[in-house]
N, C-alpha and C positions, 0 to 999 in steps of 0.2 A: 383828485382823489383816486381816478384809476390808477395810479402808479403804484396807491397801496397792491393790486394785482399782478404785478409785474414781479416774478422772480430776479430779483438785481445781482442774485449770486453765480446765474449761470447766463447772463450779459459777457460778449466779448468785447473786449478794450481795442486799441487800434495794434498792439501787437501780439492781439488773436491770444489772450489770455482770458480766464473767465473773472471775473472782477472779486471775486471769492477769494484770487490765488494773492490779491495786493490789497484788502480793504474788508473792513468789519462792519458787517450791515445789519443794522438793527430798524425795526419798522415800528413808529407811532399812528395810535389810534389818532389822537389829536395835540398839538403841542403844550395844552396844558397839562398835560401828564406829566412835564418836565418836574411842573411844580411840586408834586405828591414823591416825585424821589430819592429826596434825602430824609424824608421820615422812614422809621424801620418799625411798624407795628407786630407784635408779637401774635407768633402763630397760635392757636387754642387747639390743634388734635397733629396727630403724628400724622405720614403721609396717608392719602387714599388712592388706593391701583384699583381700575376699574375696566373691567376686559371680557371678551368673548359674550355677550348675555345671549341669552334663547330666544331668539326675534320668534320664533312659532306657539311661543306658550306664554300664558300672562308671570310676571316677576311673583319671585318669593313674598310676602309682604312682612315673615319675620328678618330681610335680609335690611330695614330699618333698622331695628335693634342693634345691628351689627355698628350700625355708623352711631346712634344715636346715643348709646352706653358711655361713650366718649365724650362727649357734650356738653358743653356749659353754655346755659345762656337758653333762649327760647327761638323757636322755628319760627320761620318768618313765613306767613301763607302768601301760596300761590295757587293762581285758579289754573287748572290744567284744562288746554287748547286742543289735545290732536285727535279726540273725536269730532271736535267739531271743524278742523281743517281737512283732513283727510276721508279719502271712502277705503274702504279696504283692498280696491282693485286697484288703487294707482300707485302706489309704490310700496316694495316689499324687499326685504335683505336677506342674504344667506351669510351663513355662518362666519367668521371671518377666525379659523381653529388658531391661524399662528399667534393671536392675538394673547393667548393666554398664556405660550410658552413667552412671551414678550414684557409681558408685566409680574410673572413667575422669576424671571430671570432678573429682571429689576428690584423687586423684591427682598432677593438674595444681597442686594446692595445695601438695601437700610434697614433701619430698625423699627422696631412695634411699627409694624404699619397694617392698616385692615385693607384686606383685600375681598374684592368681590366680581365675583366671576357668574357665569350662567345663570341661574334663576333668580340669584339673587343681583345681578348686574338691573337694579330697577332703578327707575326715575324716580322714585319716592325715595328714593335712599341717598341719590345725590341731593335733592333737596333738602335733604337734616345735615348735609356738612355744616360748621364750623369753624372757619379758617384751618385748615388743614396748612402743614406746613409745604408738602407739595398734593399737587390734585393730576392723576394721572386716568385718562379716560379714554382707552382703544377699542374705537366702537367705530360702525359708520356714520357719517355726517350727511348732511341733504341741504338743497337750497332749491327754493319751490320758483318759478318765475312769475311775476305780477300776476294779480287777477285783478283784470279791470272789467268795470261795469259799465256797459253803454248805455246813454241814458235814453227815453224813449223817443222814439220822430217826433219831428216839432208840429205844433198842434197853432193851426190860424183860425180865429174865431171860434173856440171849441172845436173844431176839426182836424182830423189829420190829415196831412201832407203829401205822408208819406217819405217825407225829406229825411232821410239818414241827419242823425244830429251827432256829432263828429267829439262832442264833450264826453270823456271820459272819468271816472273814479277810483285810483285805488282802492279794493274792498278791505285788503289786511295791514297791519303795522306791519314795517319791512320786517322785525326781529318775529315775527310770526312766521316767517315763510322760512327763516334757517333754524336748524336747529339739529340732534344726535338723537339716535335711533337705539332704544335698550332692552331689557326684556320685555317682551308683549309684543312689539310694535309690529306685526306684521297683521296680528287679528283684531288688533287695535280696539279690544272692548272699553266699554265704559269704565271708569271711573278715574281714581287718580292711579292706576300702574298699565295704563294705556301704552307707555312704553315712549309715546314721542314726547321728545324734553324741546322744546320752542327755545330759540335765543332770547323773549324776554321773561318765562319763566328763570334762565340762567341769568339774567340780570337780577333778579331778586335773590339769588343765592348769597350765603354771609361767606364772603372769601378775604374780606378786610382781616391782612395779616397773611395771607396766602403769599409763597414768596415763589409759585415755577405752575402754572398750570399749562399741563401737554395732552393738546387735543390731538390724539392717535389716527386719524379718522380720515374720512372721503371727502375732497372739497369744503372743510372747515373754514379755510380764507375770504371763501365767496358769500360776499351780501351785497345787497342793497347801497350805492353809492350817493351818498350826501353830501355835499360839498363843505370842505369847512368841518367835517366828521371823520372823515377818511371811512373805511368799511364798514357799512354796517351790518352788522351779521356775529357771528359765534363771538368774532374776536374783539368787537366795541360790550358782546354784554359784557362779559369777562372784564374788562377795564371797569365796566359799571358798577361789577359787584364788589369791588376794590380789590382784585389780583394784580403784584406788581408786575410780572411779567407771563406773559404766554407764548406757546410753542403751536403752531398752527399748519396745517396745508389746506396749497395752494389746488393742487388736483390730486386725483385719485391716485393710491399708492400701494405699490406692493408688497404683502403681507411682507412675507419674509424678510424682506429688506430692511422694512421697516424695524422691525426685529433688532435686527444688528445693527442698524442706525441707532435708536435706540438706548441699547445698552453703552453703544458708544459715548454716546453726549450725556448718560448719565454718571457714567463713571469721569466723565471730565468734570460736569457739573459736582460733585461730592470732592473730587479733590480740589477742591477752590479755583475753578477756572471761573471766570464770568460766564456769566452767563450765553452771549453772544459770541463772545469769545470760543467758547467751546461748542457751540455750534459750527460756528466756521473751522473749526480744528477737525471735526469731525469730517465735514463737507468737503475738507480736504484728502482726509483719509479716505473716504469713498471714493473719491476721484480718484485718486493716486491706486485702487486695484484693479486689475482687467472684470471685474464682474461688474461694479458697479459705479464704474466710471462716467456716464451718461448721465448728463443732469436728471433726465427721468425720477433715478432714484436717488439723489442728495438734495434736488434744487425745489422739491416739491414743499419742505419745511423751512420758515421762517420763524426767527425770533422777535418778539414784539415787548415794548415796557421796556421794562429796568433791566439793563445790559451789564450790567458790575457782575460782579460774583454775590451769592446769599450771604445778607448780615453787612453787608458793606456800609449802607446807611446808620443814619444817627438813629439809635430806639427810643422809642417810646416806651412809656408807661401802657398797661392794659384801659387806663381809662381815655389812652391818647396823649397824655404829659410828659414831655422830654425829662428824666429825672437829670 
């Protein structure tokens, strides 16, 4: 399962090419995903771009309505974690500004799509999505490291020891400790626009019919390794919530770049490239300029799921029946 971590697009081969420049690399959460692929469920809202929110102020709580207007079908509850994970002095975000000319500029690429930026970039709002047809969220990402519990010195005849007792506990579900940082998250008050979204909160999301979700974000790749699961973290909830494919990083990534990465693979993606496909087209094209030639800034995004192009599966009905 560590290999799920392993950027394989910027691997050199034995004649010192990057494995990117001869081979299309798509990454699975687990292989039965194989099996969910040739079904094509129908998306229920236009796209959602989701960019820049205000980490120092709590979110809009009319910026629901925005996503929710669109909506059919009912909210699926989630009990919201990141007051009770977090203190307020151990991690905090600053602004990530390109992130808005980023998802502005994509935008510009498709149609009806609700966009939400700054205060209204809340965790309450991605939680009313809907199977959106693409889910675009550039934000930062976080992955917390175990918290284990030692348990007390071993106790002989009701007495202590004093003997260190070497049994440990983890205290949280791994998809607790990853998860995307939105508005609020930095004063992290009570309630539900607390601002921190948990990767098993995003497992309860309704994205069945979702066909491209792209986590824009900081170390999104990195969870909890299971064996037999591949990653656990951002990118298995997302599989969870039935997204067919996701766009994820591996480490931290520079605004900019990211930017014109970006707009790159989305305009591949819209004119019928696969999915993966057009990723590795693009990670070519960064390669191939003197700015950003350095896997740094191409080799940080992978593609995961369903590597075709959108639509390529057999559809379904809305009730899930092949017509």
């Amino acid at each position: 399962s560590q290999l799920n971590l392993i950027p394989f697009a910027a691997l050199v081969d034995e004649n010192n090419q990057y494995l990117i420049q001869n081979y299309n690399i798509t990454y699975l959460t687990t292989g039965r995903d194989l099996i969910k692929f040739d079904i094509d469920f129908p998306s229920k809202q236009p796209p959602i771009l989701v960019a820049n929110p205000e980490y120092d102020t709590p979110g809009n709580p009319t910026s629901v309505r925005l996503v929710a207007n669109n909506k059919r079908g009912h909210k699926r509850p989630t009990r919201d974690l990141g007051s009770f994970l977090f203190a307020p002095e151990n991690l905090s975000f600053g602004a990530l500004s390109g992130t808005k000319a980023e998802v502005e500029a994509i935008a510009a690429m498709l149609s009806d799509v609700t966009l939400l930026t700054e205060s209204n970039a809340t965790e309450n709002a991605i939680k009313q999505v809907n199977a959106p047809e693409i889910l675009h969220i550039a934000t930062h990402g976080f992955f917390l490291e175990d918290l284990e519990e030692v348990a007390p010195p071993i106790l002989v005849g009701g007495f202590n020891t004093d003997i260190p007792n070497t049994e440990t506990n983890k205290l949280e579900n791994p998809l607790l400790r990853s998860g995307l940082a939105l508005a609020g998250f930095n004063p992290r008050e009570s309630g539900d626009e607390d601002g921190v979204m948990t990767a098993l909160e995003i497992a309860n999301l309704s994205l069945g019919g979702t066909k491209l979700v792209v986590l824009s974000a900081c170390d999104t790749g990195v969870g909890d390794v299971n064996v037999g699961e591949g990653v656990y973290g951002l990118r298995r909830a997302l599989a969870i919530a039935g997204s067919e494919s996701q766009v994820i990083s591996l480490w931290q990534v520079d605004d900019y770049a990211t930017k014109d990465f970006m707009v790159k693979y989305y305009q591949r993606v819209l004119d019928n490239e696969g999915r993966s496909e057009a990723m590795r087209q693009t990670q070519l094209e960064m390669l191939g300029t003197e700015e950003y030639q350095h896997p740094y800034y191409w080799a940080s995004f992978i593609p995961s799921g369903e590597w075709r192009e959108i639509g390529s599966q057999k559809s379904v009905g809305a009730n899930g029946i092949r017509p």
